[in-house]
C-alpha positions in Angstrom: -1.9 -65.3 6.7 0.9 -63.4 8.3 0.0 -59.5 8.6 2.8 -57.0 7.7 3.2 -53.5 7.4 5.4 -52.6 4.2 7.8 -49.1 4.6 9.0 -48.4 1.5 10.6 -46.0 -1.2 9.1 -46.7 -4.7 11.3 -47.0 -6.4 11.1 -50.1 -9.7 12.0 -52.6 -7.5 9.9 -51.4 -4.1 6.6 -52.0 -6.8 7.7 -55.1 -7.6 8.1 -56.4 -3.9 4.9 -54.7 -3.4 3.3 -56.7 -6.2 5.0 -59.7 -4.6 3.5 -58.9 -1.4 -0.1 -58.2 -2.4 -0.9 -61.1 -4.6 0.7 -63.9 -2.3 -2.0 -65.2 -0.2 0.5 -65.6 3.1 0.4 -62.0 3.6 -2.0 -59.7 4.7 -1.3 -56.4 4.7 -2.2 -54.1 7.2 -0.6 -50.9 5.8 1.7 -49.1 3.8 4.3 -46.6 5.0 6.6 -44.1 2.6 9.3 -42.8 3.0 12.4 -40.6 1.1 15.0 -42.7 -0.5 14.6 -43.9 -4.0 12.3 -40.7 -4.7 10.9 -38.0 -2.9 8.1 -39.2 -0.4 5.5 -37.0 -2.1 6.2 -39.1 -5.3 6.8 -42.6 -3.7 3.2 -42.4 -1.8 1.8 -41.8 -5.4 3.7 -44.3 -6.9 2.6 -46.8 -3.8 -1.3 -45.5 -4.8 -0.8 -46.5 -8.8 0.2 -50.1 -7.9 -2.8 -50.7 -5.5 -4.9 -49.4 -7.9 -3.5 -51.6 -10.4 -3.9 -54.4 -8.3 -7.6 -53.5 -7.1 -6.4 -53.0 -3.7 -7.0 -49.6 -2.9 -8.4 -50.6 0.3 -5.0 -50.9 1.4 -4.2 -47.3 3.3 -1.2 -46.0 3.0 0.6 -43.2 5.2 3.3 -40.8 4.4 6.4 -40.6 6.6 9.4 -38.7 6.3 10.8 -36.7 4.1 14.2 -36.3 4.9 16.8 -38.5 6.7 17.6 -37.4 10.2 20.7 -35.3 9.7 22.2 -35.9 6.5 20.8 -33.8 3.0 18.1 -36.1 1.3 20.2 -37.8 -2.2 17.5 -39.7 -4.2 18.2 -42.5 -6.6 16.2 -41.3 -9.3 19.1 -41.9 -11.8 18.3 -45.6 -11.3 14.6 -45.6 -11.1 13.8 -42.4 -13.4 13.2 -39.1 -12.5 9.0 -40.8 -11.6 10.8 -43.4 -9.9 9.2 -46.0 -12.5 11.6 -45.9 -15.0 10.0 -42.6 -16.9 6.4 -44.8 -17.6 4.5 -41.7 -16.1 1.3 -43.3 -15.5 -1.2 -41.5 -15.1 -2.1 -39.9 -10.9 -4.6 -42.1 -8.8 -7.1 -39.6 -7.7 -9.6 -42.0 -6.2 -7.7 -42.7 -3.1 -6.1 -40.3 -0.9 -2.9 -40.6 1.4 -4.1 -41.0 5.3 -3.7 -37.8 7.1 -1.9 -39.5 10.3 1.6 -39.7 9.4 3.4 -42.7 8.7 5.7 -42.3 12.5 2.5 -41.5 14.4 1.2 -44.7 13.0 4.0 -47.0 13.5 4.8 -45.7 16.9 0.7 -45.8 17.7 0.0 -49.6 16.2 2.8 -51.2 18.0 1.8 -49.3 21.6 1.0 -52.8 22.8 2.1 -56.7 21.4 1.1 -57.7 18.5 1.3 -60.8 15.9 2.3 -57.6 13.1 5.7 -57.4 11.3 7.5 -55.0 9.3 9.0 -55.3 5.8 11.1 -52.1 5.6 12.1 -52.0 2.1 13.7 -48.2 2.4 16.1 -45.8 4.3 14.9 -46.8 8.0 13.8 -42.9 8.7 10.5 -43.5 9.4 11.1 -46.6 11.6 13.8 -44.6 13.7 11.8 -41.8 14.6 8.7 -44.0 15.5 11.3 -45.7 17.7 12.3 -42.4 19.1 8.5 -41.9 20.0 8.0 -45.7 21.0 11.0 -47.8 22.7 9.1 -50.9 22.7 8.0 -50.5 19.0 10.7 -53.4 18.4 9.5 -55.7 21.8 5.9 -55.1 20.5 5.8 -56.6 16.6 6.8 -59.9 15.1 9.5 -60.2 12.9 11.5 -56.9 11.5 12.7 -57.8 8.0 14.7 -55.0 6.3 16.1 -54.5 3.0 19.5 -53.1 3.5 22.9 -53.3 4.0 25.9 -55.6 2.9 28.4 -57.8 4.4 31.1 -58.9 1.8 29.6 -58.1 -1.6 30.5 -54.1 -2.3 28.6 -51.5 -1.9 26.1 -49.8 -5.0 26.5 -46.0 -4.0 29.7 -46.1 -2.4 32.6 -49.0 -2.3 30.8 -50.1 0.9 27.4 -49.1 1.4 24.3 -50.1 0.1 21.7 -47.4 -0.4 18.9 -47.2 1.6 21.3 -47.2 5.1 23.7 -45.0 3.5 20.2 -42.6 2.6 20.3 -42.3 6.5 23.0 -44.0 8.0 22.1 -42.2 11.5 18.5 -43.7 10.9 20.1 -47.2 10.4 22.4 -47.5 13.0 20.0 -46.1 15.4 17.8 -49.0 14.5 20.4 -51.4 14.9 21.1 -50.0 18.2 17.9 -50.0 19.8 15.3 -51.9 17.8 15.8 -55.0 20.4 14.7 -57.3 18.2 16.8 -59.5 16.1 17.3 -57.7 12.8 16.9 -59.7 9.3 19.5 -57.8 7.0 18.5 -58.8 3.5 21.6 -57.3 1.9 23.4 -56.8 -1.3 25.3 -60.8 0.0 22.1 -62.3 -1.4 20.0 -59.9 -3.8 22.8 -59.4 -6.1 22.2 -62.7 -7.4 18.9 -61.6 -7.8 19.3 -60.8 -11.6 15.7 -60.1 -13.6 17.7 -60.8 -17.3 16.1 -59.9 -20.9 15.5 -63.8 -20.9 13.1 -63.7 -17.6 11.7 -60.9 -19.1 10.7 -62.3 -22.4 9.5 -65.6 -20.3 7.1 -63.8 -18.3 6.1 -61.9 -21.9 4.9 -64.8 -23.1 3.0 -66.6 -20.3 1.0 -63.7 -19.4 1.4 -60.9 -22.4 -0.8 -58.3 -20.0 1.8 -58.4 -17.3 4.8 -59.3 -19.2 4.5 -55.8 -20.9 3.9 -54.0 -17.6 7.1 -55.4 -16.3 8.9 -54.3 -19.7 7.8 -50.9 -19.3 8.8 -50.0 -15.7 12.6 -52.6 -16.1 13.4 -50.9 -19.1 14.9 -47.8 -17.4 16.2 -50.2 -14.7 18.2 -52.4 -17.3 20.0 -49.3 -18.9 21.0 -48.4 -15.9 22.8 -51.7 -14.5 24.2 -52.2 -18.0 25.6 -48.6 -18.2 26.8 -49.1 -14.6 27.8 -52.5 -13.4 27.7 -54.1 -17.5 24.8 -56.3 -15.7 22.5 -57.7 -18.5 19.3 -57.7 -16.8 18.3 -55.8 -13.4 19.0 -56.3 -9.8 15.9 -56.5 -8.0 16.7 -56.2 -4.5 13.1 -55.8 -2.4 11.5 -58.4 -3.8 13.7 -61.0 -2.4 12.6 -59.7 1.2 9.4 -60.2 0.9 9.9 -63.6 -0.7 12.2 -64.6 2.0 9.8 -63.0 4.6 7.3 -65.5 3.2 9.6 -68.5 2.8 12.7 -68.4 5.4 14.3 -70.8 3.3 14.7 -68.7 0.3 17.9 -67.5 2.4 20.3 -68.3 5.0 22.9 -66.8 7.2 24.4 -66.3 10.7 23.7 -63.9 13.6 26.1 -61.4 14.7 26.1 -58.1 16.5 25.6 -55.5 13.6 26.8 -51.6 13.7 26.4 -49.1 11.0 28.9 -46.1 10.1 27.1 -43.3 10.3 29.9 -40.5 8.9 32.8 -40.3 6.3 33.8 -42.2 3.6 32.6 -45.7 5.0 29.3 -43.8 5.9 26.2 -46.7 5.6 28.9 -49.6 5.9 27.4 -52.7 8.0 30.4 -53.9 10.5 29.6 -56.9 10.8 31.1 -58.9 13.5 31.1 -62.3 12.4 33.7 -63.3 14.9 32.4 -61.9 18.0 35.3 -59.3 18.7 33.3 -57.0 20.7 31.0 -59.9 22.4 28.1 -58.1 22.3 24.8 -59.9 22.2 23.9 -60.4 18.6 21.2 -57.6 17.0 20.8 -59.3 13.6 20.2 -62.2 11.2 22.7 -61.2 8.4 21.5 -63.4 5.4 24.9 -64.7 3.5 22.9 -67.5 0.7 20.1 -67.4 -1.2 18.3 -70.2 -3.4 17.9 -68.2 -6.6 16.1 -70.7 -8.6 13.4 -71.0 -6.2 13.0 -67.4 -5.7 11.9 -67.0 -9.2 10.1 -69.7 -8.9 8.0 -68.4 -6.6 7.9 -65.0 -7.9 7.1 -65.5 -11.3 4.8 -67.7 -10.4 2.9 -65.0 -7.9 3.2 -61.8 -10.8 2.7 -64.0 -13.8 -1.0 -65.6 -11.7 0.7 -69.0 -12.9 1.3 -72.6 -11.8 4.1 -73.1 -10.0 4.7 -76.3 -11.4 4.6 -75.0 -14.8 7.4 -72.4 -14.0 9.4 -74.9 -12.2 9.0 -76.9 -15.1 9.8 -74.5 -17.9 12.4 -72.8 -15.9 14.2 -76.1 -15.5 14.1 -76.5 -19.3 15.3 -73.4 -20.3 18.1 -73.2 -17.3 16.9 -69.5 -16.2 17.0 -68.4 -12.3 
């Protein structure tokens, strides 16, 4: 078991990477971090508390971090993930479990004082990870792998022509990290989760191999769907997070190349990744930028984690009815 701390935003698609990530047995999971991006922190710590508890992990602690970016004005994306940030469901508050009173910087910038074997799935704006940077230069020279969610190289943008949202959330955040993390950052970008489509089809699959979970997927997607459809005329739901944590378990659920990576942290292009593929500037490369992803084993994978299914039986019928 590899032990991660997750930073995230829930956010639909944040609870479904965190499902991912708590029921697959490669991962342990030391913490959880919040932070503002998809919805207010206040609400994404709750919303982080009703999946543990739905999972029987509140043993898990979690930690709030910031609640606004660094400079910008805070923007949520509760038009995409309802004004709970799971799809309007409004399940009901955990009370049982409270948040940690350290905060989520202290921690980071506290755990990773000294080496350890610990990595970090940042599934959000990279707020809280900048300013526990800020507090602890070796933060990056001290964990394992840094995975982020984030970013895009050639696919466009989803809240601007070129930015992808959680760096353009705090685009002084995520080009601080980029600058300074010093370790090699593993951009999960739009490149490979747009082809990460949950359709009506998947939906109804998972409905009827497991009817208890099927219908919780249904509930907090359907929001999700009417938005892509509205928006982008997609006929399903881009889940973006979940393929980071998939592809933090299995590297060969994507591929790419390194490059040096900046991010734009003002104007129109504010949140754009410049990537530089061809080495203009010849700096020494910061980042993994992840171009390809194997879709059909993705879903493979995940479907057979959520659904607490065989994988050969998903492989099998997912073969047979042509879906991922």
């Amino acid at each position: 078991m590899r032990k991660v701390i997750i930073d995230c935003d829930p956010g639909i698609d944040d609870i479904l990477a965190l499902l991912l990530a708590i029921k697959s047995p490669e991962i342990e999971i030391v913490a959880i971090t919040t932070v503002c991006g998809n919805v207010p922190v206040e609400m994404g710590s709750q919303n982080v508390l009703k999946c543990l508890k739905r999972c029987d992990r509140l043993d898990i602690p979690v930690y709030q971090g910031m609640s606004m970016p660094l400079k910008q004005p805070f923007v949520s994306a509760q038009d995409t993930h309802g004004m709970d940030g799971l799809g309007e469901t409004n399940f009901s508050c955990v009370r049982e479990k409270q948040i940690e009173e350290e905060s989520a910087v202290d921690f980071l910038a506290e755990y990773f004082s000294d080496e350890t074997d610990t990595s970090i799935i940042a599934l959000g704006p990279l707020t809280n990870i900048a300013c526990a940077l800020i507090q602890n230069p070796n933060l990056g020279n001290h964990l394992d792998r840094f995975v982020t969610m984030g970013g895009t190289y050639k696919s466009h943008g989803n809240c601007s022509p070129v930015a992808e949202f959680n760096y353009w959330c705090d685009a002084d955040a995520a080009a601080f990290v980029f600058k300074k993390l010093g370790k090699t950052i593993e951009m999960v970008g739009l490149d490979v989760t747009r082809k990460i489509v949950f359709t009506p089809t998947l939906l109804e699959y998972c409905c009827q191999i497991n009817p208890k979970e099927g219908a919780y997927l249904q509930a907090i997607t359907r929001f999700y769907f009417n938005f892509h459809w509205q928006q982008e005329r997609i006929l399903g739901c881009v889940i973006n997070d979940p393929l980071a944590v998939a592809y933090f378990i299995d590297t060969s659920i994507c591929h790419g190349f390194t490059s040096y990576t900046a991010v734009e942290k003002t104007g129109i292009s504010r949140g754009q990744t410049l990537v530089d593929r061809f080495n203009f500037w010849q700096k020494k490369p910061n980042s993994l930028i992840l171009t390809k992803v194997n879709t059909h084993l993705f879903f493979r994978k995940f479907l057979t984690v959520l659904l607490n299914a065989q994988e050969e039986t998903i492989k099998k019928d997912m073969e047979q009815l042509k879906m991922g």
